[in-house]
C-alpha positions as CSV (number, residue, x, y, z in Angstrom):
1,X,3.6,47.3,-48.1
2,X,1.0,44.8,-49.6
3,X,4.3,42.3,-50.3
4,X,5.7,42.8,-47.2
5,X,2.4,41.9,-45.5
6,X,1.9,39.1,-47.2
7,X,5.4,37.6,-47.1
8,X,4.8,38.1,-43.1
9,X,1.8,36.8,-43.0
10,X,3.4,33.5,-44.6
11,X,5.8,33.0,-42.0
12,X,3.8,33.3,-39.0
13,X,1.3,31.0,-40.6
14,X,4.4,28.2,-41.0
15,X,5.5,28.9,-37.8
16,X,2.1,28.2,-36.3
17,X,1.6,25.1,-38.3
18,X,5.0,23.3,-37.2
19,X,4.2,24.1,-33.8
20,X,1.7,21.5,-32.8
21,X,3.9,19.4,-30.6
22,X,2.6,18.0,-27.5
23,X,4.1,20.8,-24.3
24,X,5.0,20.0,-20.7
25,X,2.4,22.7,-20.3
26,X,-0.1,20.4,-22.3
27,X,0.4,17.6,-20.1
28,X,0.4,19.3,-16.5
29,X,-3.0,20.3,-18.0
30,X,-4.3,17.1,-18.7
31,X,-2.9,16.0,-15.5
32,X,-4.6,19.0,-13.6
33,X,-8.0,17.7,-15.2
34,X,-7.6,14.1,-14.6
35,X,-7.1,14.3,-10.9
36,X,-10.3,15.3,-9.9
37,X,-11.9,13.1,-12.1
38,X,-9.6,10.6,-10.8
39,X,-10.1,10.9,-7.5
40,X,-14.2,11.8,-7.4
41,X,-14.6,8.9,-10.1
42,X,-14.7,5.9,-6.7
43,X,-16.1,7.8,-4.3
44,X,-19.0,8.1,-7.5
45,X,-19.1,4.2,-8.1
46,X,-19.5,3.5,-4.2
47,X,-22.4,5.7,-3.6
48,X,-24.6,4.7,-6.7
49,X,-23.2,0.6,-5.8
50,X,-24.7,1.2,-2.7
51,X,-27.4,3.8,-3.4
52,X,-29.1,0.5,-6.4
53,X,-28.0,-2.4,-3.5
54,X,-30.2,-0.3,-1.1
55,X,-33.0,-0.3,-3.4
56,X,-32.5,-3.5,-4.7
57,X,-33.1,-4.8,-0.7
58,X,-36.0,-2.1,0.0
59,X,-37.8,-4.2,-2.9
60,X,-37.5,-7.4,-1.9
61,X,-38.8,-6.8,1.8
């Protein structure tokens, strides 16, 4: 039993190692991450633009 577990235990090992190829499902992950960031990312840039250029104007009056 103790042979059989460890020839088993072998395999699935080398099977997991060769398997670290880059998926379809990998990438419609990354994709479903990157499109809120994406799209949120402007939206971010505008408001704190104008959020400093407001200060910036209140200061000098």
């Amino acid at each position: 039993m103790n042979d059989w577990w460890r020839k088993k235990k072998s395999k699935t090992r080398k099977s997991r190692k060769g398997k670290e190829h880059y998926t379809k499902g990998d990438f419609l992950l990354d994709i479903l991450f990157w499109i809120p960031e994406v799209l949120i990312f402007p939206i971010r840039l505008i408001f704190w633009s104008l959020r400093g250029l407001w200060r910036w104007v209140i200061d000098v009056i």
